[in-house]
C-alpha positions in Angstrom: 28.6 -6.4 -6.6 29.9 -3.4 -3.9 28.2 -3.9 -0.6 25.6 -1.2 -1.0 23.7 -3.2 -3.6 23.9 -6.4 -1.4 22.5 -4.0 1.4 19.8 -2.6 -1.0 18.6 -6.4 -2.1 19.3 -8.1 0.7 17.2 -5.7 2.3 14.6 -5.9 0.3 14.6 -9.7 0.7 14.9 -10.0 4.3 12.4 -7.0 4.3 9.8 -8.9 2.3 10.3 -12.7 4.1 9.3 -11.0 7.1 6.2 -8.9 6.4 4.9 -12.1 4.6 5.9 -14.6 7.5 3.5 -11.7 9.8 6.4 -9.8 11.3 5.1 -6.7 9.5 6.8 -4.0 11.9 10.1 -5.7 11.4 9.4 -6.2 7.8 8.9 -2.5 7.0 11.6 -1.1 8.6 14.2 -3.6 7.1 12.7 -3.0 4.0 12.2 1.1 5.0 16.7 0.8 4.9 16.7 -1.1 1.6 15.0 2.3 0.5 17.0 4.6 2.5 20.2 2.9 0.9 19.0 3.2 -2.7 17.1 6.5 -2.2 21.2 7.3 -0.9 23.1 5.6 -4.0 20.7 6.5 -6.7 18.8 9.5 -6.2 17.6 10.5 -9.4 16.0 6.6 -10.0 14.4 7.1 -6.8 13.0 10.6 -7.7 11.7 8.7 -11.0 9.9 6.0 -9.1 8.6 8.1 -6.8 6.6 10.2 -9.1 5.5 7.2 -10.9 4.4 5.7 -7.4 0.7 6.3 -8.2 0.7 4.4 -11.5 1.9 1.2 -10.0 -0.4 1.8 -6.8 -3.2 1.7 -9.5 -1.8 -0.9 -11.2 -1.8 -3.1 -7.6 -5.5 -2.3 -6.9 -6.2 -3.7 -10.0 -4.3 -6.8 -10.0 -5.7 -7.7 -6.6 -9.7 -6.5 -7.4 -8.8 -9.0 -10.7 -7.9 -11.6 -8.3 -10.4 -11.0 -5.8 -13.0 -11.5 -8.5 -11.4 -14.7 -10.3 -11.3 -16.4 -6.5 -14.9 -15.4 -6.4 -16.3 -16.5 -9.3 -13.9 -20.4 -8.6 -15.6 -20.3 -5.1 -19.0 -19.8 -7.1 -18.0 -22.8 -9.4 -16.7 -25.5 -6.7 -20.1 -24.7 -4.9 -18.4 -24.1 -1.6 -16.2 -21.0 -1.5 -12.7 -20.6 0.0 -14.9 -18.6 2.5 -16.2 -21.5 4.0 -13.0 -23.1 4.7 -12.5 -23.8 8.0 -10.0 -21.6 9.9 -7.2 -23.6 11.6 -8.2 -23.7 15.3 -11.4 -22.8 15.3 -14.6 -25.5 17.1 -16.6 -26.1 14.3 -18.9 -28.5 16.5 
């Protein structure tokens, strides 16, 4: 593996441990040179998934509506939703 691929996934890893850890900002612009490098090395893939970027946007909305739903309807079934959970912190007395 050259170095420009280990920058592309390693990027892409660091990129996505930090937006889901809450360091967003730092997430997206690691991430934002993961793109930058491939965008670089492989232009015509890039060109490809870009056009195609509002089919898996669609795609996304959908898989998270699903799971919004199918959280929904177990909250509905255990009687108390994951609404009602508690939030860590917070006086509930």
């Amino acid at each position: 593996m050259d170095w420009k691929k280990t920058l592309i996934y390693g990027s892409f890893a660091a990129g996505a441990v930090l937006f889901l850890t809450g360091k967003r900002p730092a997430g997206l612009v690691v991430a934002g040179i993961g793109v930058a490098t491939f965008a670089a090395e492989h232009p015509e893939k890039f060109e490809e998934i870009w056009r195609q970027m509002p089919e898996y946007i669609d795609k996304g909305s959908k898989f998270v509506d699903m799971a919004s739903s199918f959280l929904e309807r177990l909250g509905e079934q255990r009687g108390s939703g994951y609404r009602n959970i508690p939030v860590a912190g917070s006086n509930r007395y």
